[in-house]
C-alpha positions in Angstrom: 1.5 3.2 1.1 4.2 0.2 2.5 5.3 0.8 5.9 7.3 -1.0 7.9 6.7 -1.5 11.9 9.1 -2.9 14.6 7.0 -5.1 16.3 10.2 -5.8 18.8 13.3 -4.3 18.8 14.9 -6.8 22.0 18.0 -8.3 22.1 17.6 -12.4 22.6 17.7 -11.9 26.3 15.8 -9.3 26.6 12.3 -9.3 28.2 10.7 -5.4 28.1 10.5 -4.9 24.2 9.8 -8.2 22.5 12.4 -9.9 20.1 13.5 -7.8 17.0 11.1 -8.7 14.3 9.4 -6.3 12.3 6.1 -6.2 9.6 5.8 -5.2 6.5 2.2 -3.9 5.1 0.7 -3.0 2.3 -2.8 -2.7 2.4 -4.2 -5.4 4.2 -1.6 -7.6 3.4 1.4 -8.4 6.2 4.5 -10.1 6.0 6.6 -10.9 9.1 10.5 -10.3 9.4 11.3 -13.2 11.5 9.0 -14.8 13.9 10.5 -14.7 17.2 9.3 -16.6 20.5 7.6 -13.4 21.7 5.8 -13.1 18.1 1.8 -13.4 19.5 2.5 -11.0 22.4 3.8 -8.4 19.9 1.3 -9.0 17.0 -1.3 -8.5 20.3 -0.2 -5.1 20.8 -0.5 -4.3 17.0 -4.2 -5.3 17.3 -3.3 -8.2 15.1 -3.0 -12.4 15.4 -1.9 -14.7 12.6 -4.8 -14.7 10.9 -3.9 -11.3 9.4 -0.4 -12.6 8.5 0.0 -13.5 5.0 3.7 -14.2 5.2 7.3 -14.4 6.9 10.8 -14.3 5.8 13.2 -15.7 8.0 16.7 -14.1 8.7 18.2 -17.2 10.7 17.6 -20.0 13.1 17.6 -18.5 16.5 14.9 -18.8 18.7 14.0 -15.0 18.9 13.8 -15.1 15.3 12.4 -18.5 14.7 10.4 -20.2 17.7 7.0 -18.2 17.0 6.6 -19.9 13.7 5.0 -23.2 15.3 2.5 -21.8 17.3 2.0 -19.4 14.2 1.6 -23.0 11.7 -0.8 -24.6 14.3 -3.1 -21.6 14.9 -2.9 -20.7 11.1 -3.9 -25.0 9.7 -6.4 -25.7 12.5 -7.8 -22.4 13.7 -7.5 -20.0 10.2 -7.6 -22.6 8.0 -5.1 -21.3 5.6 -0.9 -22.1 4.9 0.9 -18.5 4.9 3.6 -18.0 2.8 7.1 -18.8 4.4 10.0 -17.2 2.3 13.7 -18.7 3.3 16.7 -17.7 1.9 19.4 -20.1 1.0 20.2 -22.4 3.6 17.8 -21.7 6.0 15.5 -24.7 5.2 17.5 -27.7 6.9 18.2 -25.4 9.8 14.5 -24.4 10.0 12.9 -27.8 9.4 15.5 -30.7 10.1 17.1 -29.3 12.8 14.4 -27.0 14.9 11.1 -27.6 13.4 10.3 -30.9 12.8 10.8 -32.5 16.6 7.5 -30.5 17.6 5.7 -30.2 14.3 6.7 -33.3 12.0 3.3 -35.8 13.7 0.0 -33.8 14.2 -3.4 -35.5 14.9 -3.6 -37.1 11.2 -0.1 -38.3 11.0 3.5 -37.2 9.8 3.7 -33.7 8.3 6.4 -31.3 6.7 7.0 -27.8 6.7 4.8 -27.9 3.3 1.8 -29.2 5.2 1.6 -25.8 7.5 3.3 -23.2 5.2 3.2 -22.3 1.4 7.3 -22.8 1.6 8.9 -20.5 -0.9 12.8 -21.1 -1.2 15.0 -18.2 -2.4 17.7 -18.2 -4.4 18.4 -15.3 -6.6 18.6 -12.4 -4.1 15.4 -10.8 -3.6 11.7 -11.5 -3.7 8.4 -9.4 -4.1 5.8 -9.0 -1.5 2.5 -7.0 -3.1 4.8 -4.3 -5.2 7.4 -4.2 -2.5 10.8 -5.2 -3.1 12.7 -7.1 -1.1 16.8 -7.5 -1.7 18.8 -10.2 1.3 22.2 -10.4 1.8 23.9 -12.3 3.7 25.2 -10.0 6.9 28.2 -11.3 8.9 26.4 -13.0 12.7 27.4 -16.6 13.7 30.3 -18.0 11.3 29.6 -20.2 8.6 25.5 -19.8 9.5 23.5 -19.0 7.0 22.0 -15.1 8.4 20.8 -12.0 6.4 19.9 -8.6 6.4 17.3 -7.1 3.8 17.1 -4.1 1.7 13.7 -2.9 1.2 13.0 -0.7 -1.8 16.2 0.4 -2.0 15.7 2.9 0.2 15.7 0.9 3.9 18.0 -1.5 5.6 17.1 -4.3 7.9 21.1 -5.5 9.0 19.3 -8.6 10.8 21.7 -9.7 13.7 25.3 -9.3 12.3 28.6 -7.5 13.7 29.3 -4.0 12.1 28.6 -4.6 7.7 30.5 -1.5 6.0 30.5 -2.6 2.8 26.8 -3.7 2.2 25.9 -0.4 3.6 28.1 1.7 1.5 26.9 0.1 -1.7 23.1 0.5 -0.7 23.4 4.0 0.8 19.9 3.7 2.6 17.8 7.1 3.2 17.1 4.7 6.9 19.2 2.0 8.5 18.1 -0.4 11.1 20.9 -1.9 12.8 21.6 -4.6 15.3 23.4 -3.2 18.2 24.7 -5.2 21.6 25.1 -2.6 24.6 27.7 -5.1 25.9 31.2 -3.4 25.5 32.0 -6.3 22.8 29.9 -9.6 21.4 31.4 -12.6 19.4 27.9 -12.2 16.9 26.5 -8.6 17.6 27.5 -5.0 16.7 28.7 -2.8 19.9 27.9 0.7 20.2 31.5 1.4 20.2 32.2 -0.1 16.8 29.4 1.3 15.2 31.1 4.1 16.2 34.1 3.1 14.6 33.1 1.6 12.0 30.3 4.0 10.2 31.2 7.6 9.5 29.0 10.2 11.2 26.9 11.2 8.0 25.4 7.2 8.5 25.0 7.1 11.8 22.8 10.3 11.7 20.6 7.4 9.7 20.8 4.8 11.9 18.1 3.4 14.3 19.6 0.5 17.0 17.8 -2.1 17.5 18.1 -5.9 18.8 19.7 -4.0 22.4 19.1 -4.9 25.9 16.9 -3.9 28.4 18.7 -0.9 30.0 18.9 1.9 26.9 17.8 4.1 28.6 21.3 4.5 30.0 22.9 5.3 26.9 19.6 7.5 25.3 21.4 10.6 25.7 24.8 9.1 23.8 22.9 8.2 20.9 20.4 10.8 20.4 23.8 12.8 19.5 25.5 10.4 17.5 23.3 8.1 15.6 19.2 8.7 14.8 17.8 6.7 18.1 17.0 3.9 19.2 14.6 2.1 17.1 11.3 1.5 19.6 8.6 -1.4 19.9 5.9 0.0 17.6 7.5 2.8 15.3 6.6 2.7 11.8 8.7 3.4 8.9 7.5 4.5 5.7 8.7 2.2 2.6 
């Protein structure tokens, strides 16, 4: 059986829950939805450390999706002994590695490296990838203009939005059995989905599908609102069956 666990479900400034990443498995085998800055504490709670991670896909380059992955290559070349595989969609490599990666991770002990040194790098460009028999479809969603961001479809039957604004259209055409969404409790954000248009945006028949997640640390103010009007809150540690 694939599952799927929210190992955070925090918006970027957020300090209770962890950043909004999440774990695939299969098995024994564990890929990482982003790689956050709060990525050991969360894999600690699991029971787990990057030795048991055989992969990440990145959404974008933010640091609550992003930062983890250098202590995550140090631990995994000098301590585990082994490159995990890092899949990026297109775009993401000269964000990832020119731009955020390389000031802290291009000398180690023996001289200049590259992403390839720590990582098996695996660059995406047709849509979707395979991680042990589960399927894996990315889009791009709609977060910071002209940045390269996505969601992911997972066996056709789940949807990971990623950070984006309100995505009608990718929805509809998917019609997921479960939808995890990105959702700012801020009346209105430039990059995030409010409450109040996913509201507007989704009719009530998808919202009864949707879990929030990426919100700030006071939900519990607005529990009662969406327990009537969309399927929860996602929380730090539920599972979802693939």
């Amino acid at each position: 059986m694939a599952t799927l666990t929210m190992t955070g479900v925090g918006h970027s400034e957020a300090m209770a829950h962890w950043n909004n990443n999440a774990l695939v498995t299969v098995g024994e085998q564990r890929l990482l939805i982003d790689a956050g800055y709060t990525i050991k504490y969360a894999l600690r709670d699991l029971s787990l450390d990057f030795g048991d991670i055989a992969g990440v896909f990145i959404t974008h380059v933010h640091a609550d999706h992003c930062f983890g992955l250098e202590r995550m290559a140090i631990e995994c070349r000098f301590r585990y002994g082994f490159r995990p595989r890092l899949f990026l969609p297109p775009g993401v490599y000269d964000e990832l590695w020119e731009q955020t990666l390389k000031g802290v991770m291009g000398t180690v002990g023996e001289g200049p490296a590259t992403l390839d040194d720590y990582f098996e790098v695996v660059h995406l460009d047709d849509g979707g990838f395979e991680f042990e028999g589960v399927a894996l479809e990315y889009f791009q969603n709609a977060h910071t203009p002209n940045k390269p961001s996505y969601g992911l479809c997972i066996n056709d039957g789940l949807l990971f939005s990623g950070d984006t604004r309100p995505i009608p259209s990718e929805v509809a055409r998917r019609d997921p059995a479960v939808i995890l969404h990105d959702c700012t409790l801020a009346d209105w954000n430039p990059v995030h989905a409010s409450l109040s248009e996913l509201r507007e945006t989704y009719p009530a028949e998808v919202r009864q599908r949707m879990y929030l997640m990426s919100y700030e640390d006071h939900f519990a103010d607005f529990e009662a609102a969406v327990a009537g009007e969309f399927a929860g809150f996602a929380r730090q540690g539920q599972v979802f069956e693939l």
